[in-house]
C-alpha positions in Angstrom: 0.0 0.0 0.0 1.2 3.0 -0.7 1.1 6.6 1.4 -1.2 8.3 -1.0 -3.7 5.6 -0.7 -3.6 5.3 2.8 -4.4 9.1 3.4 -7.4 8.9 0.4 -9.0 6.3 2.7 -12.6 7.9 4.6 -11.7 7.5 7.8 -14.9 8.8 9.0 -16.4 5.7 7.8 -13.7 3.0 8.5 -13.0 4.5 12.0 -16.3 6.4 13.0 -14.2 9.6 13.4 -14.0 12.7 12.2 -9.8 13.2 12.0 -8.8 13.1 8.9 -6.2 10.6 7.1 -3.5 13.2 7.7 -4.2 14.2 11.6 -4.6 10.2 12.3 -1.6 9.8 10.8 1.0 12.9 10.4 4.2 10.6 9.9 3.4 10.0 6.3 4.4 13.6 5.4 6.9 14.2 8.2 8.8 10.9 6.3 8.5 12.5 2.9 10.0 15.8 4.4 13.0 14.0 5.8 13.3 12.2 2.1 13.1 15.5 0.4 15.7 16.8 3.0 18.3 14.3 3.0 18.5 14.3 -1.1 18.6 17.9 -0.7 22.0 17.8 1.5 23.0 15.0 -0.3 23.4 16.3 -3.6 24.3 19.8 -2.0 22.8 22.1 -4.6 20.7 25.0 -4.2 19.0 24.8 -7.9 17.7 21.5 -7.3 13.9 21.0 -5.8 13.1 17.7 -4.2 10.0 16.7 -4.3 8.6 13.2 -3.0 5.2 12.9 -4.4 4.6 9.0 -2.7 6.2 5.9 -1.4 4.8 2.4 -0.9 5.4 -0.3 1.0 8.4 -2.6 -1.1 9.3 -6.0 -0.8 11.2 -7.5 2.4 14.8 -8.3 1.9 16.9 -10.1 4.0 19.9 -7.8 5.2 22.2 -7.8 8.3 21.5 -5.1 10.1 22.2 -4.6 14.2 19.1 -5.3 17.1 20.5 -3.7 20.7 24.1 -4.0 19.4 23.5 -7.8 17.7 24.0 -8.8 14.6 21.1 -9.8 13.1 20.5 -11.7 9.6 16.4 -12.0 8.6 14.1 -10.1 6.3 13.7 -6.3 6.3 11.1 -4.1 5.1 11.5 -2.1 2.1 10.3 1.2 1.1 9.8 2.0 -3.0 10.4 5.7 -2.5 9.0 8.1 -6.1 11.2 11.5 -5.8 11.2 14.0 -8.8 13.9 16.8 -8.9 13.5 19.5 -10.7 16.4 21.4 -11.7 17.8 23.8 -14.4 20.4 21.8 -15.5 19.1 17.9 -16.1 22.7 17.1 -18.0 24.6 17.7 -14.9 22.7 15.5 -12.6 23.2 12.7 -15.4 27.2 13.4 -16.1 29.5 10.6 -14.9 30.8 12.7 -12.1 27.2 13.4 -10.6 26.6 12.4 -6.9 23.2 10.8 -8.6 25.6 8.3 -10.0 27.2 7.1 -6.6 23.3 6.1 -5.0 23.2 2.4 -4.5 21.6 0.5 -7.7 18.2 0.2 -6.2 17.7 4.2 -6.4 16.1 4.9 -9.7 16.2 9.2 -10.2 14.9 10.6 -13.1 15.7 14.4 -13.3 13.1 16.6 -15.3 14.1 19.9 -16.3 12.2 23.1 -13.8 9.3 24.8 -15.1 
């Protein structure tokens, strides 16, 4: 399921209140901000906008990763972030030298020129 769905549900019905999606659940945008932000000082440049319009839930993978300082092998929950960044200059986010090009190979960025 995916973040946009989740906050078009009517939660007046499903939940017999009257908070909407977004007050019952503010984290969804507070995680898109903090997407949006850490792009943003990763690629350190001013002329870029971040935007991230959704994310769904991905696939599990199994991964090490530490639980109260154990190492821990076993499936992990995936996110399938969409981010759009809008820049000026498309060409240099796609050159060989661009920090895009150092992202693991699971990100997929597709940089459309700014309005």
């Amino acid at each position: 399921m995916c973040a946009s769905q989740l906050l078009a549900l009517n939660t007046t019905a499903l939940l017999n209140t009257s908070l909407t999606a977004q007050e019952l659940m503010p984290g969804l945008g507070y995680f898109a901000m903090d997407v949006a932000q850490l792009l943003r000082d990763y690629l350190n440049d001013s002329n870029i906008t971040v935007q991230v319009p959704d994310f769904c839930a991905g696939n599990r993978t199994v991964a090490s990763f530490l639980a109260n300082r154990t190492l821990v092998n076993g499936p992990w929950p995936t996110l399938r972030v969409t981010i759009t960044l809008l820049t000026t200059e498309p060409d240099r986010l796609s050159s060989p030298t661009s920090p895009l090009r150092q992202l693991p190979e699971n990100w997929w960025v597709v940089a459309a020129p700014a309005a």
